[in-house]
Structure formats: structure tokens, C-alpha cells
C-alpha positions, 0 to 999 in steps of 0.5 A: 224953324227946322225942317225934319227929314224923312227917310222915303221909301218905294210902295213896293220897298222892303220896310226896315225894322228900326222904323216908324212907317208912314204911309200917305195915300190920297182918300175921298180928296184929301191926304190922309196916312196911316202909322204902324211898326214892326209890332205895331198894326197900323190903325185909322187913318189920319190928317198926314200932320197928325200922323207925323206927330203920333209917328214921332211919338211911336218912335220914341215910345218904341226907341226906333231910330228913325221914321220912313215915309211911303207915298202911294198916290197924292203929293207930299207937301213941303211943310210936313218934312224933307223927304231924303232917299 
């Protein structure tokens, strides 16, 4: 199994514009995270798996070169991808 890797980002970073954002935030005890882009609003937040996967879609869709990862509060977890800097 490959491990994917994530660009990370700060709260307060600037976004880049050739990125899908993903943003992880701890919600009523569970980590959910909402998916936008640059012409994309966020919308509901969802399980952080599904997000991944509706953000890799989004990357596709939109031929954006990568996916970026903010984590507000809460713990990322290992098995949803290798956060890089």
C-alpha cells in the first residue's frame, strides 16, 4: 500500500492557488474537514476519509496539481496521508 503525501499548510498560511484545501477540525468529538479551492466554496463537513477522497476528485476535475492540508485543532492520523511541509 502507498502512502499519499500532503502538502501541509499553517491555519494562518497563504493558500496556493494550484491546490485542493483541506481543512481538519475537531467537531461535537470527531474529526471532520471541509473541501474548497480556489473557485470552489467549501461546503459540509465531512468524516476526513471522505473528504480526502472528494478532494482528490476535485483535484482531478479541476486539473489542480496537488492537495494541501490545514489542521486546525485535533490529531491527524497516519492512515489518511503523510503530511510533508
Amino acid at each position: 500500500m502507498t502512502t499519499t503525501e500532503l502538502k501541509r499548510l499553517k491555519p494562518h498560511e497563504r493558500h496556493p492557488h494550484d491546490a485542493v484545501i483541506v481543512t481538519v477540525r475537531r467537531s461535537i468529538g470527531r474529526m471532520v474537514a471541509d473541501v474548497a479551492a480556489v473557485e470552489v466554496i467549501a461546503d459540509f463537513p465531512q468524516p476526513v476519509p471522505a473528504a480526502l477522497r472528494a478532494a482528490e476528485a476535485l483535484r482531478q476535475e479541476e486539473g489542480l496539481s496537488k492537495i494541501a492540508v490545514i489542521v486546525e485543532d485535533g490529531d491527524w492520523r497516519p492512515e489518511w496521508g503523510l503530511l510533508v511541509d
